[in-house]
N, C-alpha and C positions, 0 to 999 in steps of 0.2 A: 339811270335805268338799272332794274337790278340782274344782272348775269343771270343767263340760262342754266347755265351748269351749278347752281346754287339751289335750284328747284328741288325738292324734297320728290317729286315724282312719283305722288300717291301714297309713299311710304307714312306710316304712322306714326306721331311721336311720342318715343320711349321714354318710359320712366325711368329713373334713376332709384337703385340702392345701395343707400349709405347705411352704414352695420343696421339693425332693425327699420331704420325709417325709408319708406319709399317715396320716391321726389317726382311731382308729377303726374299726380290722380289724387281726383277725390279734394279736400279743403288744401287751398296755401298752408303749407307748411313755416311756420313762425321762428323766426333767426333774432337773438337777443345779441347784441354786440358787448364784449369786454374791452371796457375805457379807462382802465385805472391808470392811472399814469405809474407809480409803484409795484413791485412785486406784491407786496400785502394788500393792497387794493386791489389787485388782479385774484388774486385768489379768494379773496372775500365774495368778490362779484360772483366769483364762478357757483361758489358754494349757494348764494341766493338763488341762483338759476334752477339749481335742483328740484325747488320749490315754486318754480315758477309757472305761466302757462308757456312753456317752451319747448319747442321739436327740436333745435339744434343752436347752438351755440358759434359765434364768430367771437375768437383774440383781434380788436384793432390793434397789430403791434405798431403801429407809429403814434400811438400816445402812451407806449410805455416809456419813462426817463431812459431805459437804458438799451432803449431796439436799436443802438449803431453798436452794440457789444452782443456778437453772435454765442458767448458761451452762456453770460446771462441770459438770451432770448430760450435757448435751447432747455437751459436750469427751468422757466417757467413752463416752458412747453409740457416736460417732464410733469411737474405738477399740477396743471391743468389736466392733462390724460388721468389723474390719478385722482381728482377729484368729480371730473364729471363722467368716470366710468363710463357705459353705453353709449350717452349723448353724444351724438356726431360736433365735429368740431373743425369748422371754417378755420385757415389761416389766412390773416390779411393784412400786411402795408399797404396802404391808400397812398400814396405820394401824394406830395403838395400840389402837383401838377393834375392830379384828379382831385382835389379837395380834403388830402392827408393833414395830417400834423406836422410831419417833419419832410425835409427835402432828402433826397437819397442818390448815390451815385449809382449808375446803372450797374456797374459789375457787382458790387453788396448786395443791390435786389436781387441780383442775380444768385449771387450767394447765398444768399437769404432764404430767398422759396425755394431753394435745391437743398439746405440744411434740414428745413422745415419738414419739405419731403420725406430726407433719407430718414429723420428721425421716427417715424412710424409712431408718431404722437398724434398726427391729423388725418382726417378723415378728406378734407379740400381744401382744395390752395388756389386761393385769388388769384388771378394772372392779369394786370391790364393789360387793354390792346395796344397804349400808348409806347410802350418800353417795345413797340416794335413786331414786326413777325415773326423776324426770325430771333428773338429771344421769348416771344411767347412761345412758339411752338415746340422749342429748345424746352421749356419748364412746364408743356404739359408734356411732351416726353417723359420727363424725369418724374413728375407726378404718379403719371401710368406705371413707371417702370417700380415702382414701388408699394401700388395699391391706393393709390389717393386720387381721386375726383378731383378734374381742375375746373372750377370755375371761372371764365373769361369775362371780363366789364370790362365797361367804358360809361367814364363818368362825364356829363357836364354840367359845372356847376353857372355857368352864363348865360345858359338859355335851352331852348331845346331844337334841335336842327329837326329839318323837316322828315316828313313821314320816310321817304326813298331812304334817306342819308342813315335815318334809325336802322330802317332794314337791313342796308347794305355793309353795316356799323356788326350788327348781329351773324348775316350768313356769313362775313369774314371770319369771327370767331368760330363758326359752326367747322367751315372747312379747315380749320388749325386741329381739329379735333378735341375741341374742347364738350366736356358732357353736359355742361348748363350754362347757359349765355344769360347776362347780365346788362343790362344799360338803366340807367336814371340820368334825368335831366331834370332842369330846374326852368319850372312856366312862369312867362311874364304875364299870361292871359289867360283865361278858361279855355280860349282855343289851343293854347298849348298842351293841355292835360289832356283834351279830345285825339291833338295829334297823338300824342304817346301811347291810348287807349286806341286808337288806329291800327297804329303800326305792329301794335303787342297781336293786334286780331289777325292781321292778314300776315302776319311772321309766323302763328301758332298754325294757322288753317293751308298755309300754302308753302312755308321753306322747310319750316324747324323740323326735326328727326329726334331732338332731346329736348329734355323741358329752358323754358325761360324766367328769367326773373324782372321784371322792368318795372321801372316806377318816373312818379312826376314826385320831388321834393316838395317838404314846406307845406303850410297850412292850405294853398291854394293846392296842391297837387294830392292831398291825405287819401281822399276817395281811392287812386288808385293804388293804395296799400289794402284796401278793402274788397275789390272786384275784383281780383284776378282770375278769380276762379270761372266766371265768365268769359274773359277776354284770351285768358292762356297765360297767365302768370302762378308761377309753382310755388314761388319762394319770398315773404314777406317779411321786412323787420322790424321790429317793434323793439320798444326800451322797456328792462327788467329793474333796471336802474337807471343810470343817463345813456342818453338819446346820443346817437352816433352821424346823425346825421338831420337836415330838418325836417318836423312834418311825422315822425315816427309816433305811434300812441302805444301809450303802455301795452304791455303784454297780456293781462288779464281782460281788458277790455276789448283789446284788440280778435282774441280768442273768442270770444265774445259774439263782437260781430260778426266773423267770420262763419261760424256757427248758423247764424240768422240769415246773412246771405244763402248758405247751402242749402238748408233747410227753403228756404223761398225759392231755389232753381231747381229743385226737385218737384216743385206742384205742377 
């Protein structure tokens, strides 16, 4: 059941602004992810994006070779801000434990998105709910206290728990103070993509206070990379280059679609 004191209580939910782009009105806004496992591939990537159909950029730092060396993570960071100018820019470790690239000890994550932070290279910082309460609420602290949007997930890559558990998964992050909430799951059935197209409606219409991003992975789950705009999803990601996750459609197309959805919920 989900707590009273999580109810949003009429209040309307706020958009989000990151340097020109506003999060949370109007079409999902499109997040291409950077996977180069190298510094030279990470930057190549970013330069592509300039070019691309993209509102904001995500660094997956756990598939670069060198993300357990915080002054090389920082080196790229640096050059990422300098190449994608304006474009907002997501920072993100997925640990293995959500479906990352590499395993990470708590206190380096910890070090990690607090470095990421102070550097005033990012615009938002991933925070899973996993690493806990009290170290998420510890690193949207530190986000805030330096001008950076935290964005909270929770990932599962084994299934997708029911409608309540989604919700209750979400207003948790909401009350840490987090400005955009996040969850994907991964469907074993078309009822499963329904739940998560559920849960995203009656989150957006009855808790949330700030935008959401949710999704169902993988080829069975792609639609909901496509309707958000419908159900209360703000933020979608697509591949500029390689796919970060399953089920993601390129960028141009994806841009695309999106487009034709809006355009169709306006008649």
């Amino acid at each position: 059941m989900i707590p009273m004191y999580y109810r949003a209580g009429g209040v309307e939910v706020s958009s989000v602004m990151v340097r020109s782009l506003r999060i949370g009105e109007g079409i999902p806004k499109i997040c291409a992810p950077i996977v180069g496992k190298t510094k030279d591939e990470i930057l190549s990537e970013a330069e592509k994006l300039l070019s691309a159909s993209v509102d904001l950029a995500e660094w997956r730092t756990d598939w670069f070779c060198e993300a357990l060396d915080l002054k090389e993570v920082l080196t790229v960071l640096k050059d990422l801000r300098e190449i994608l100018g304006d474009m907002p820019l997501l920072f993100t470790f997925r640990t293995a434990a959500e479906g990352g690239e590499k395993s990470i000890k708590p206190e380096y994550y910890q070090e990690l998105n607090k470095a990421a932070a102070q550097s005033r290279h990012i615009d938002l910082l991933d925070v899973e709910l996993s690493a806990g309460e009290a170290a998420m609420s510890e690193l949207i602290v530190e986000a805030h206290r330096y001008g950076v949007k935290a964005l909270a997930s929770s990932h599962d890559f084994s299934g997708t728990p029911d409608q309540e558990e989604m919700i209750r998964r979400l207003c948790k992050m909401q009350s840490l103070a987090a400005d955009i909430l996040k969850i994907a799951v991964m469907p074993q059935t078309p009822k499963d993509v329904l739940t998560l197209l559920l849960a995203t409606e009656e989150m957006h219409r009855k808790y949330a206070t700030c935008p959401l991003v949710t999704m169902a992975m993988s080829g069975m789950g792609m639609v909901t990379r496509l309707c958000g705009e419908l159900f209360g999803s703000a933020i979608t990601f697509g591949a500029a280059a390689k796919a970060s996750a399953p089920g993601q459609i390129e960028t141009k197309e994806l841009a695309e679609i999106l487009a034709f959805f809006h355009k169709g919920s306006r008649k």
